[in-house]
C-alpha positions as CSV (number, residue, x, y, z in Angstrom):
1,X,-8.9,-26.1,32.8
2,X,-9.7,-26.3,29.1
3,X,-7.3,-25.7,26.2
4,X,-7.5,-24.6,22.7
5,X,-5.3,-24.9,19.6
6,X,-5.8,-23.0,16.5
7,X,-3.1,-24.4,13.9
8,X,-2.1,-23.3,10.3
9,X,-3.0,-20.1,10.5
10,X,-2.9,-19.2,6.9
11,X,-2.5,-15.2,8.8
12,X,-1.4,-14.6,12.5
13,X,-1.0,-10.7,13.0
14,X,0.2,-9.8,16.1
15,X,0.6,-6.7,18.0
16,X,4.3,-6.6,19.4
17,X,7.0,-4.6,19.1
18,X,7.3,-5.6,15.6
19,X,4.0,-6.0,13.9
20,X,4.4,-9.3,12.7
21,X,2.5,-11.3,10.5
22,X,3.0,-14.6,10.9
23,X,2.2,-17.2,8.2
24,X,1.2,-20.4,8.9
25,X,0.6,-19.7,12.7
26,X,-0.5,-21.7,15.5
27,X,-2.5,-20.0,19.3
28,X,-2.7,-22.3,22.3
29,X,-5.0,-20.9,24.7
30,X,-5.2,-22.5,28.3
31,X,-8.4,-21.4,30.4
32,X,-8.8,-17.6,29.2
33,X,-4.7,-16.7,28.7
34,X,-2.8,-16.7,25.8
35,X,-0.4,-19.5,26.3
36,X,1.4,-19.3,22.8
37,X,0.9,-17.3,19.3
38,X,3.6,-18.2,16.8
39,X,5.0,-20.0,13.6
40,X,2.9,-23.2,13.8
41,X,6.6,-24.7,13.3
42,X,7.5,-23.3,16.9
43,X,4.8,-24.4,18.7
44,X,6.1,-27.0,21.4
45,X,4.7,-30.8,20.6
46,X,2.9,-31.1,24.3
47,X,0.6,-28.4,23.5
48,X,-0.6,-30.0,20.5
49,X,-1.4,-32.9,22.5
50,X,-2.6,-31.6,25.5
51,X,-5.5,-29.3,23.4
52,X,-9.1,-30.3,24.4
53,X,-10.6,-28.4,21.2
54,X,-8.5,-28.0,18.0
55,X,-9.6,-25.2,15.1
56,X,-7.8,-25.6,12.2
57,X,-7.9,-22.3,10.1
58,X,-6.0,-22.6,7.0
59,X,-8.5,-19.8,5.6
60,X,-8.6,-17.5,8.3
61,X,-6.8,-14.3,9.5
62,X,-6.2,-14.2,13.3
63,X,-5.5,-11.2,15.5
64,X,-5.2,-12.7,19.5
65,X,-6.5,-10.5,22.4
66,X,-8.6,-7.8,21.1
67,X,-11.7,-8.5,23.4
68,X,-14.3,-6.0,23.9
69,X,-12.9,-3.4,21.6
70,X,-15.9,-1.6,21.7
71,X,-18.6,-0.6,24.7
72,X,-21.2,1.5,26.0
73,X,-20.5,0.4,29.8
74,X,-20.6,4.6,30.4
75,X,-24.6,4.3,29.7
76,X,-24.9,1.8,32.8
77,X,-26.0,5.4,34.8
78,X,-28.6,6.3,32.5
79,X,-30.0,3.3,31.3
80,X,-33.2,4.0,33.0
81,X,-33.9,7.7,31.3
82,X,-36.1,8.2,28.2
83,X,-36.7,4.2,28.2
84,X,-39.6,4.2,25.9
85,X,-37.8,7.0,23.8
86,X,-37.6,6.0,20.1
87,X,-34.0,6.1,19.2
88,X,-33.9,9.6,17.8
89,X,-35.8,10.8,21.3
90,X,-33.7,8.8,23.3
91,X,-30.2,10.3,22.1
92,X,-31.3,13.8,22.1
93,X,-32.3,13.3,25.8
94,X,-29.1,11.4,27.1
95,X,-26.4,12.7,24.6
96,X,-26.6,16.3,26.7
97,X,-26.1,13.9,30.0
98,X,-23.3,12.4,29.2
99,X,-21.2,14.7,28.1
100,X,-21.2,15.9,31.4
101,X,-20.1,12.7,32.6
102,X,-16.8,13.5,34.5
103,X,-14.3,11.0,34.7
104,X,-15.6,9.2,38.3
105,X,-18.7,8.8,36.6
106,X,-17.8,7.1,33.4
107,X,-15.7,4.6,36.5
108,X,-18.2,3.8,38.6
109,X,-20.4,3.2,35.2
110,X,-18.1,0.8,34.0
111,X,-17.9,-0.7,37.1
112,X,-21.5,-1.2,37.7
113,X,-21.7,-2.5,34.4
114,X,-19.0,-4.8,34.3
115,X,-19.4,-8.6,35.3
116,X,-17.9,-9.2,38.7
């Protein structure tokens, strides 16, 4: 399983309870989890050493685990209408159709759409 440090943080917001911003921060990541986000000062010495990639970001804001803020995994249903549409075409056609997408249908879109 890979891991992944980013260290010195010059930002680290996070989205707890609290809102904190954290300067100076540090993210270990293990496979695809969080493992630690945090004052870099707090971060435990193994995980430094056990990180297969290390990002230092001195420059850089961070805000951990906001991942696919945004989709269109509802369109999976109609993706084969109005295909050769130009764009303007194409929404005028398929905006009417989904908004009478009911609940079960924006569901089994997503789960069509999503990878498996």
């Amino acid at each position: 399983m890979s891991t992944l440090l980013i260290r010195h943080i010059q930002k680290l917001i996070t989205l707890n309870a609290d809102r904190q911003q954290i300067a100076d921060g540090a993210i270990f990541v293990r496979g695809n989890a969080i493992d630690f986000a945090g004052p870099m000062a707090d971060l435990p010495p193994d995980r430094a050493a056990q990180a297969d990639q290390v990002i230092d970001a001195r420059d850089m804001i961070i805000m951990p685990g906001l991942v696919n803020t945004h989709h269109h995994l509802y369109q999976t249903l109609t993706r084969c209408i109005a295909v050769d549409s130009v764009l303007f075409n194409w929404l005028k056609t398929l905006y009417p159709i989904w908004a009478r997408m009911d609940g079960e249908a924006v569901y089994i879109s997503a789960l069509t759409a999503w990878p498996s």
